[in-house]
N, C-alpha and C positions, 0 to 999 in steps of 0.2 A: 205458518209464519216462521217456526222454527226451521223449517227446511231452507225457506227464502235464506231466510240468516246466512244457515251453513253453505247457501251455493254461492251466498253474494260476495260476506265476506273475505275470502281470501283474492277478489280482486280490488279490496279496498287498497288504499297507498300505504307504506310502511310509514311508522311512526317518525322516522327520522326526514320520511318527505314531507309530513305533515310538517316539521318546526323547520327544514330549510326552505322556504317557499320563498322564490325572490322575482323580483317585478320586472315585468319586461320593458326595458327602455330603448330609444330608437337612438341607432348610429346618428351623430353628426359630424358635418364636416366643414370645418373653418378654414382662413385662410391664416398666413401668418401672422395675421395682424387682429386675428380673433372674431373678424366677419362672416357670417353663416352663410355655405356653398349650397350646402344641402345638408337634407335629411333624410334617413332610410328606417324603416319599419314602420310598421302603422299605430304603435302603442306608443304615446307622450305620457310621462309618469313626472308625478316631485312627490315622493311618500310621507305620511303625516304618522307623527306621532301622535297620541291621543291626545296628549297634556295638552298640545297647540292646538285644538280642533275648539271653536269656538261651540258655547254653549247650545246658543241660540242655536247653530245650524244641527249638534246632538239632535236636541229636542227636535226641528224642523224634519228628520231625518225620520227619526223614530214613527212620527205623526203619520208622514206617508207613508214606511215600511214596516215597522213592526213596532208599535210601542210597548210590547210586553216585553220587550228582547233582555232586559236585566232581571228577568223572572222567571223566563221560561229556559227549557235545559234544552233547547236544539230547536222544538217543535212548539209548534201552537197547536192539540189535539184535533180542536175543532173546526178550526180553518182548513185544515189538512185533512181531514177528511170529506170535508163540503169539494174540495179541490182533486181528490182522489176520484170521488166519485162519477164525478162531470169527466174527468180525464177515462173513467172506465165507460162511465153508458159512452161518449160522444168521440170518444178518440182526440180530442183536442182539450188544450189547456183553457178553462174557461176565467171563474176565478181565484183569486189568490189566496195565496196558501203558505208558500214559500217565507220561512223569516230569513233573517237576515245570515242568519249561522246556516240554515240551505244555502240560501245564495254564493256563499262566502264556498261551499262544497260544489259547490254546482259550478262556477267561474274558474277557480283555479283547479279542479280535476275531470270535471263530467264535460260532455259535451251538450249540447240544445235541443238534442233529441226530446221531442216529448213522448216518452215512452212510460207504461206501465213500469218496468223494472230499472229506469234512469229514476224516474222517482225514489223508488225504494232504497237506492242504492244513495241516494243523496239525502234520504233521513238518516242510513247506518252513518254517513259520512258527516253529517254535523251531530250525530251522537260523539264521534272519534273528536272529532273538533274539540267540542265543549267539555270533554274529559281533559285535555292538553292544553287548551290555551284559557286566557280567563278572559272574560266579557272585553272588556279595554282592548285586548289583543283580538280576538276576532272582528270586532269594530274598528278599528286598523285596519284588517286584511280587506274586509268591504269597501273601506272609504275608497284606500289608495289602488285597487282595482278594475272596480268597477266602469264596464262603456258608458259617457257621457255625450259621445257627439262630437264632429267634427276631430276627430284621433284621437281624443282626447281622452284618456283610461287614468279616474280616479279625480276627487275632487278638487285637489291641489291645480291640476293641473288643466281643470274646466273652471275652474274659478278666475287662473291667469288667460287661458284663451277668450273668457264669455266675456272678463270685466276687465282683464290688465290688471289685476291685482291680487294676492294672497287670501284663502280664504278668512282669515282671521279680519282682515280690513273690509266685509262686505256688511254690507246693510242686514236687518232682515227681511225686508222684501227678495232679496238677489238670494241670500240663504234657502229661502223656499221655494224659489224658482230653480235653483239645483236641484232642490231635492226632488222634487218633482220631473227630473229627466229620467232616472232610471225605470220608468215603468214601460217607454217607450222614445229612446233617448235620439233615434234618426227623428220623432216627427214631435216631439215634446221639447227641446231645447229649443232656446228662446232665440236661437237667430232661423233655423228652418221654417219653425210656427211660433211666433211671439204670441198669438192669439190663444191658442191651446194651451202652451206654455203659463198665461195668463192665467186661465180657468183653473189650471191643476195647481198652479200657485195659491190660487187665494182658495183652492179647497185645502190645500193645506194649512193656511192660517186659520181656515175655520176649525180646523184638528185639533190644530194646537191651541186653540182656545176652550175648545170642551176640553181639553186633556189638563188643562190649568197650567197651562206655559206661559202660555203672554196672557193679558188683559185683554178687554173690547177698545181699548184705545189703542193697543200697538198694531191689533190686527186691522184696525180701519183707519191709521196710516201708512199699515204696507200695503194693504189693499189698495188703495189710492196710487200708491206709488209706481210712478210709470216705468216702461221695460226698459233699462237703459245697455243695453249686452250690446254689443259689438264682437266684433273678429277681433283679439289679440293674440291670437296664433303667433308661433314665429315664423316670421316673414326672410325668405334667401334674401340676403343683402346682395349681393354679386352674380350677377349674369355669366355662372361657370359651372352650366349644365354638362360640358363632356370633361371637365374636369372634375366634379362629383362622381362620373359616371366610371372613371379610372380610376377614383379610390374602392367606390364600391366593392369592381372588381378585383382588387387587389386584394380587400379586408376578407372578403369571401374567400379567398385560396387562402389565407391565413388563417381565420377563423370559421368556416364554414359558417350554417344558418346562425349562429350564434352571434355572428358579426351586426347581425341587424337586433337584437333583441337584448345585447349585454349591454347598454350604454357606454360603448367606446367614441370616445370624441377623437377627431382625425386630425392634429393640425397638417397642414399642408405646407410649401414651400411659395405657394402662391401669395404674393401679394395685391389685396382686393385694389387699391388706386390702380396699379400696372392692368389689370384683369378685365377691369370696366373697361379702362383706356382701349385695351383690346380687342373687347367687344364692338364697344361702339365704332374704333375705325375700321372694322371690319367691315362692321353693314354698310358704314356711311360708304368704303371701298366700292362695295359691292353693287349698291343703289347709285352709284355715280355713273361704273361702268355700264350697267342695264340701260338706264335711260338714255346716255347715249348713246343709245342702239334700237333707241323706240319704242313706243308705249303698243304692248300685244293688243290691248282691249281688254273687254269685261272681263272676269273671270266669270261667271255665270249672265245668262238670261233672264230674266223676271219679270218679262213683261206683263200688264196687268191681261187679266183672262178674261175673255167676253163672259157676259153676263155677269161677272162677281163684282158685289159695291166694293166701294173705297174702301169699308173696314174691312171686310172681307181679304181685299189686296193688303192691306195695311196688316193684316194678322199674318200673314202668310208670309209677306217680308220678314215682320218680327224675328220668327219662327226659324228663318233661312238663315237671320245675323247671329243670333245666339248660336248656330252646329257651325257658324265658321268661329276659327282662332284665329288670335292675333300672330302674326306672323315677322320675324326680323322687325317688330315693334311698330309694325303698317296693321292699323284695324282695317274693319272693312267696313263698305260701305253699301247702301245702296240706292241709287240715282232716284229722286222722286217727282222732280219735274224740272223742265228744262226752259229757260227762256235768253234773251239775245244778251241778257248782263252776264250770265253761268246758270249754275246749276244746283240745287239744293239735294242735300243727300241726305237719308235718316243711317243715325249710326246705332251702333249696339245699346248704346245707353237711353235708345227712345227719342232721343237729341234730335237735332237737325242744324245742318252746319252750310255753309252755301265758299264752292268754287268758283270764285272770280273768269270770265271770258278774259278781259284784258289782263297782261302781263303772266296769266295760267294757261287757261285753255288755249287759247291762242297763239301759241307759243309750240303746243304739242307735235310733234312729228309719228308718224304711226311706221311700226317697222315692217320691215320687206323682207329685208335678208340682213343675216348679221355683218354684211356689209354694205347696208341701204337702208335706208329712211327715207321715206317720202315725203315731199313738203307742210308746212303746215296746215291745219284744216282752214278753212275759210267760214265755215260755218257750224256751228256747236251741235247741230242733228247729224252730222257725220262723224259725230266725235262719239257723242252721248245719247242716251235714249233714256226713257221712265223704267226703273225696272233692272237696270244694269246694275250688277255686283262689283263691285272697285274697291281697290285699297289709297288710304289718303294719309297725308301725314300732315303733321301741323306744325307750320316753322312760324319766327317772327313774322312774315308777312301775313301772316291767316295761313289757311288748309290750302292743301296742295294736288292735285291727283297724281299718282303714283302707284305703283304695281311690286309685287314680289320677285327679288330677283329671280332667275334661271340660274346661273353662272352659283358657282360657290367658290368660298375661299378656305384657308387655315391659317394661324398664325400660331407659334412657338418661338416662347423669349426667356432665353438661360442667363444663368448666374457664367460668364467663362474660368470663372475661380474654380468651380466644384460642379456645374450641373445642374446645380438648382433652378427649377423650373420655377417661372416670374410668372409666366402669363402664357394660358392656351385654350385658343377656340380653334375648335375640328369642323366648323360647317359652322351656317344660316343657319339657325333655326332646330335646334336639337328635337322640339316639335314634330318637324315635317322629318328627321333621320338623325337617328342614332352613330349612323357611323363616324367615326372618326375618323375627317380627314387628315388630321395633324398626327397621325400616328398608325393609322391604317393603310391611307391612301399614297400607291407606289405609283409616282410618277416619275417620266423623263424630267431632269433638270436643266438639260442646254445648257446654256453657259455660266451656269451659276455652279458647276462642275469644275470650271475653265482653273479655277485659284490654284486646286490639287494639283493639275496637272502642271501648270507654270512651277509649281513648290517641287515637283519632284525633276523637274526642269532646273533649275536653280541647282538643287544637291547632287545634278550629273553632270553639270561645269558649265551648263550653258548660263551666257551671262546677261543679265537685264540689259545690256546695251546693243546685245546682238542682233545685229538687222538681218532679218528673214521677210522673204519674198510675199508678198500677199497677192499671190495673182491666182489665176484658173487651174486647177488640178481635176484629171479625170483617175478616177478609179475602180477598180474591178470590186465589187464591195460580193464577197467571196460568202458570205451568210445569207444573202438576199439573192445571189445571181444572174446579178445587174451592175450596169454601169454607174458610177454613184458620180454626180458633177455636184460636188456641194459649194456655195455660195455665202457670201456675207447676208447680214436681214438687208441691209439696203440694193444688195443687187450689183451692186461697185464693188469694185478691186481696185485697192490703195499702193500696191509696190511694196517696195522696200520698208520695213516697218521694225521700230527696235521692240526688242520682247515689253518693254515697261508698258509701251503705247500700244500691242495687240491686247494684251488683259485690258487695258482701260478702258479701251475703244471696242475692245471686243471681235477684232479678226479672225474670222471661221480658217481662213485659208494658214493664217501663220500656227493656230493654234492642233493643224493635224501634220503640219510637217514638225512642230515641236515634237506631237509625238510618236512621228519617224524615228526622229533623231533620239529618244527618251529608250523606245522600244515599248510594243503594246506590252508583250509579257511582265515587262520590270516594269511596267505603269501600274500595270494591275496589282504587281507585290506589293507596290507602294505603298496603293489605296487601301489596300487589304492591312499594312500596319498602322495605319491612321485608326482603322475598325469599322470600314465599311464593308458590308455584306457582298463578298467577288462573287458566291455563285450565281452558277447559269448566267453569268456575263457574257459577252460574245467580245471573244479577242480580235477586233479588230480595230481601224483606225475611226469609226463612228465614235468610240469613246472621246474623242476629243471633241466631242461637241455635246455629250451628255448625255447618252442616248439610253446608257443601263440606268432602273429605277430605281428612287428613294423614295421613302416617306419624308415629310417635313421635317420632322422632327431628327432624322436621322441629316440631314443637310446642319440642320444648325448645332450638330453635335460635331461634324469637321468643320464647322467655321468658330466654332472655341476653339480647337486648334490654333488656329490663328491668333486668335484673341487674348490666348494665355500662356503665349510663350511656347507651342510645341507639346501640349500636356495631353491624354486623352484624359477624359473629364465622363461620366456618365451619365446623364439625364433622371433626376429621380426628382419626384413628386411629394410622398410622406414625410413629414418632419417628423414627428414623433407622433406615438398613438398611449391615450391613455383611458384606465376601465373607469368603470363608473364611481369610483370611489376615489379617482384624480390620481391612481397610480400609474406610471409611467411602464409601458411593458413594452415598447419599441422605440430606441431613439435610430436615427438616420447615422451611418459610419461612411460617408461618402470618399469617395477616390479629392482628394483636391490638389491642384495642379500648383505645386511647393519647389519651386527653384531653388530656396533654402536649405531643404531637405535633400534636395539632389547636391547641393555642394557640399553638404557635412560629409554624406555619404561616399563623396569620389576624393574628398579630401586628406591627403595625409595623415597619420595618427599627432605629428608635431604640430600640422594647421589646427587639426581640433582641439587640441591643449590650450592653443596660443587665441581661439576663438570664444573659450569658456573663461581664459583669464581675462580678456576685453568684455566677460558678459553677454554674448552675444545669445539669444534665446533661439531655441528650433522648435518651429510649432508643431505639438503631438499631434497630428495628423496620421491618414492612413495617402501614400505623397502616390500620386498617378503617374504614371510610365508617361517618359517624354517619347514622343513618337515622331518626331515631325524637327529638323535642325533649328532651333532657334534663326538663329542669321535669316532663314529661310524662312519661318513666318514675319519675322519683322519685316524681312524685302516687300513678301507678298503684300503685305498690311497697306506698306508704302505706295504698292502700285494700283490697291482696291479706294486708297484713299483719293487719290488720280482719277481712279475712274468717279469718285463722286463731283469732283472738283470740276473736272473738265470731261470725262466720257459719257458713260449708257449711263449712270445713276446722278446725274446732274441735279435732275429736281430736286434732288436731297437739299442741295446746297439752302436751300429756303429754311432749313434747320438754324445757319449762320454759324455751323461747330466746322472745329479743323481736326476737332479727336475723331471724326468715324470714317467708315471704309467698308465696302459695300461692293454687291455685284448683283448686276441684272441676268436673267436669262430665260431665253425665250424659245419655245421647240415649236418643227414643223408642224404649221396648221395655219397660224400659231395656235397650239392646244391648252399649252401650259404658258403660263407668264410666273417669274419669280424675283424675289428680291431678298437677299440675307446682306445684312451690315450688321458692323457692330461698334465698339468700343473696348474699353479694357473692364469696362463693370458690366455690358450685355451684348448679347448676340439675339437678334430677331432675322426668321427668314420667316416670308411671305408668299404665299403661294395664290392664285387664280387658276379655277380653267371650269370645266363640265363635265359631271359624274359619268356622261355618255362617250365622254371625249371628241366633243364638237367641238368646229373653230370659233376660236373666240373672236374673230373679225380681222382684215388683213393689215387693219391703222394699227392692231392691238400688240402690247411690248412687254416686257418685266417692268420696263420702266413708264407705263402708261398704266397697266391694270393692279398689279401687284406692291409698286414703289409708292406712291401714295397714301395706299394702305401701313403701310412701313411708318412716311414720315409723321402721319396723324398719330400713331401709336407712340413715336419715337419722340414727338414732341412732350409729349407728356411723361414718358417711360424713363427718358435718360438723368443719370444726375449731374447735379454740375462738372464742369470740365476738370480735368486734375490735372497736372504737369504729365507729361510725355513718357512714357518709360524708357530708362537708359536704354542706347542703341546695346545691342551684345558686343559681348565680346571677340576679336575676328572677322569684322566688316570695315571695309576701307572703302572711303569718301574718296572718289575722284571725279575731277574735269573729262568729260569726253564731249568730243561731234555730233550733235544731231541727226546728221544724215548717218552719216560709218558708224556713230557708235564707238570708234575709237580714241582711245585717249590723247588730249594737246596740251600742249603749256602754254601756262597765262591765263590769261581771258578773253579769248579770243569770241568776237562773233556768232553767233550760231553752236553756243557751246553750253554745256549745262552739268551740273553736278550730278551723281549717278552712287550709289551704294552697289559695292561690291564684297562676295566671300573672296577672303585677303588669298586663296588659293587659287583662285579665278579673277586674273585682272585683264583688263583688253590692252592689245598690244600697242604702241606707240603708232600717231597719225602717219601715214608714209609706210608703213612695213607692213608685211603681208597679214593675211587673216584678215577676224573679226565680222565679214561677212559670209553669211549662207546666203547664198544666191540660188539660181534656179540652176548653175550649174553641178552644184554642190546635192542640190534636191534631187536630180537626175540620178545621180552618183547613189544616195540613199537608198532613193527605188529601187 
């Protein structure tokens, strides 16, 4: 025994690990408004001090695990060796032995090994124990450690998950029903096995009735006393699983494994109203587009098997709804019998729910191709069958049949002030894939590119009134080596077109001789100070239609640009992070886009005197590089607001606001469909397409798949309207011609106001210029 000693000992814990011993608590993550995103680690803790641990549950505790614990110095001799023994003939732990000062050794230093010398080594270790700490403090260390079930580590916090309430406030029936978990806490807790859970309960009242704790009267009203536990777990308030899934990874390169086990709470930048809004218009986006493109059919077969009875069938269903998941919030189903009114389906919950033929099924079109659906069925056996796996969803009218999209989307909605991320979903269904599309997924953006290049259009003299030719251009497309005939989405060519009305309207033809006339190379420098990613670009004239990739989230990073005056602005998520003792160890120093700041700064040393004696405050900020001419975002703003009004993002107009402005854009296939708008308080851009990069259907638009998506979020998302921001300074208001584009006097006919940089004005109606024609385009080739 003395040997064992001197071999074991010196891998016992040093004294100072023995008194720093701190509990592991799981990362959370809120939004800014204090709503749970998520949770990470598997250890849920609220630690109790002694004083607050109610009597009853002591004694309850004792009863089941060790009631000599105030007496004995580590060990119960005799338990412990009835427990030695059995572990030595049979190699397995038979029974107990273990008091609570082992446990307390065995939990936070050993592992579960049932080994001869883990034994031994966790008697040296509640000898060390009960030398250093005193009774009170080791029964602490028990209480607030210990697995109870369901993540729940220590009694605090199995008392709040089992009951919804503190341990101090439980009955003693529920008191001995705790105590009663740890002997076997995945199949003894009273939401796994209530029954079990039952029996080990009232053998503990019986304990603690020999033991002289309670009376025969308090034992045979807890006894009595029915199981009343529920799930009070915390429950994610907001459906922003890949947003959880980006602080995680964030907390981890910060603080390594420690991120999940130090009780750091994450606020976020997200606000849960905006978050939901986002979610849900996404699915609804997503389920609108699908169906009208027809219903695939079952997702599985199940049909009944010759020779198996109805239960038989009826188990086997069971069996098949519980391994499916709910998916974009479509359960599933499965068909149980069919007749000429609908169809009755049993769902997950053992339920059964019945599909209307009239005004549902009947109704159904089954798809062909993503450009075809075939007529409606005529008869519900061609629809449905007994047996058939389906997903259904439940609107005011009753249940509906319905399917999982195919298609997916993203959506990301910034603060244009600072960056501040409002609201983002990367996919359907975080379930069915992790990836994120709002931040991983690089697609072409088409014309929802178009705004940049008009902007950098604008700051090389070309003027929003300028008429360019929108007709047929052939090109030698020099990367691909091929002939390139690129086309509008409708197939027409419109002519002479002024630059206000190609962004609007969105002219493929005007918007690659812009940037002829730009230069691909200096287009590229452009975009490149804006802060879009040029490499492995391909310099050529396809840029004007958006052919090099972004992520989402990198699209509504240059459309705050727009949004904020010219600023580049950063995209960040963390608001601040604090430990588990509510200290603050990371606040957010974000870039914010401060025109104030910019004019202290460029201002004279007599303006700034003369600006502090008026009181004029400068907010401490850290002020973001303007990157973009003012003049030049406002124009743009003006001509994306146009396009909601009257071009490609029309259906906006259902909103009934004059503050936003917006642009659609749609790539070859069509693959991709998009939409970013915004205002002076948000920027949302909206992405559609397929992780495979199939067509999404040849009816399909930015402003058909994508824009909808947008306005459902946007109706909820935006705040009230605010007055207008001053125009800048350096823009001049003038009358010009519809057709020319040139400037007239009066008010004449066919004439209209037009925003101009006061260094670029068109020249008077009658004199030369102001159009690029197609002879001028020849000239550029």
């Amino acid at each position: 025994m003395a040997g064992l000693y001197l071999y074991l000992n010196p891998k016992l814990p040093e004294e100072s690990a023995l008194r720093n011993i701190t509990l592991r608590t799981p990362m959370r993550v809120l939004s800014s408004d204090g709503a749970l995103i998520g949770q990470f680690g598997e250890q849920k803790r609220k630690p109790l001090q002694f004083a607050d641990i109610p009597q009853s549950f002591v004694d309850a505790l004792l009863a089941a695990e060790d009631d000599g614990f105030f007496e004995h110095h580590g060990i119960e001799p005799l338990s412990l060796l009835r427990a030695v023994s059995e572990l030595i003939l049979t190699g397995r732990k038979g029974s107990g032995g273990s008091t609570l000062t082992m446990q307390v050794a065995r939990n936070y230093f050993l592992t579960l090994d049932q080994t001869f010398l883990r034994k031994f080594t966790e008697i040296l270790l509640a000898f060390e124990i009960e030398a250093r700490f005193s009774k009170e403090e080791i029964f602490e260390l028990y209480v607030n450690r210990v697995f109870l079930g369901h993540r729940a580590y220590g009694f605090e916090a199995a008392a709040e998950t089992y009951y919804g309430k503190p341990l101090a406030e439980l009955t003693l029936a529920q008191h001995a029903m705790l105590a009663g978990v740890p002997k076997a806490p995945s199949r003894n807790n009273p939401l796994s096995n209530p029954e079990k859970g039952k029996i080990r309960r009232d053998w503990i009242l019986g304990r603690m009735t020999s033991l002289g704790m309670i009376d025969d009267r308090d034992r045979l009203l807890a006894q009595n006393a029915p199981v009343t536990a529920a799930f009070f777990g915390q429950v994610v308030e907001v459906d922003a699983d890949y947003v959880a899934e980006m602080v995680r990874q964030e907390m981890v390169e910060r603080f390594g494994n420690a991120a999940y086990n130090d009780g750091y709470v994450v606020y976020t930048t997200v606000e849960s109203r905006l978050q939901q809004a986002a979610h849900d218009a996404l699915l609804k986006g997503l389920r609108t587009y699908d169906w009208r493109h027809g219903w695939r059919g079952p997702e599985r077969r199940l049909a009944p098997r010759k020779g198996d009875t109805p239960e038989q069938t009826l188990a086997r269903w069971h069996e098949a709804l519980r391994a499916m998941p709910v998916i974009a919030a479509l359960p599933p189903g499965i068909v149980s019998t069919i007749d000429e009114a609908g169809a009755t389906v049993l769902t997950q919950s053992g339920d059964s729910i019945r599909l209307a033929w009239e005004g549902d099924l009947n109704k159904v079109r089954r798809y062909r191709s993503v450009n075809q659906t075939a007529a409606p069925v005529k008869d519900i056996e061609e629809l449905l069958s007994p047996g058939d796996l389906i997903r259904i969803r439940e609107e005011a009218g009753g249940w509906r049949l319905t399917q999982v999209p195919k298609a997916q989307s993203a959506l990301v909605s910034l603060d244009p002030k600072h960056g501040a991320i409002r609201a983002l979903v990367g996919g359907m269904g975080f379930e069915l894939s992790k990836f994120n599309r709002a931040t991983q997924a690089k697609r072409q953006p088409g014309s929802n590119f178009k705004p940049f290049l008009y902007a950098s259009a604008l700051e090389a003299g070309i003027m929003p009134s300028t008429v360019i030719n929108d007709a047929p251009v052939v090109l030698d497309n020099l990367a691909a080596a091929e002939i390139w005939r690129p086309e509008n989405d409708s197939g027409k060519f419109y002519g002479p077109t002024r630059l206000r009305d190609a962004l609007a309207l969105s002219r493929n033809l005007v918007s690659i001789r812009v940037l002829q006339r730009v230069g691909v190379r200096p287009f590229i420098r452009y975009v490149e100070s804006l802060g879009f990613d040029v490499e492995d670009i391909q310099a050529n004239l396809t840029l004007a239609l958006g052919t090099h990739t972004y992520t989402p989230i990198e699209i509504a990073t240059g459309y705050a640009i727009l949004a904020n005056e010219g600023f580049k602005v950063e995209p960040w998520l963390i608001d601040r992070i604090e430990n588990a003792k509510g200290e603050i160890v990371y606040a957010a120093d974000p870039l914010v886009a401060c025109p104030e700041c910019l004019d202290v700064s460029l201002s004279a040393v007599e303006e700034v005197r003369m600006e502090d004696i008026l009181g004029a405050e400068v907010p401490e900020v850290r002020a973001a590089e303007r990157v973009m001419d003012p003049r030049a975002a406002y124009i743009i703003s003006t001509f994306l607001n146009d396009a909601i009004q009257r071009g490609t993002g029309r259906r906006a107009r259902a909103l009934e606001r004059q503050d936003i402005a917006g642009k659609t854009g749609t790539t070859n296939g069509p693959r991709d469909a998009w939409f970013s708008g915004f205002n002076r308080d948000l920027i949302t851009t909206t992405w559609v397409g397929f992780d495979d990069y199939g067509p999404l259907g040849r009816r399909e638009f930015g402003g058909t798949a994508a824009l909808p998506i947008w306005i459902d979020f946007m109706r909820e998302a935006l705040p009230a309207p605010r007055p207008a921001p001053p125009m800048p300074p350096g823009i001049v208001r003038l009358r010009v011609d519809r057709d020319s584009g040139l400037r007239v006097k009066g008010q004449p006919d066919n004439s209209l106001m037009e925003y101009f940089l006061e260094e670029s004005l068109p020249d008077w109606q009658g004199d030369s210029g102001g159009e690029l024609g197609n002879g001028s385009i020849e000239q550029i080739f």
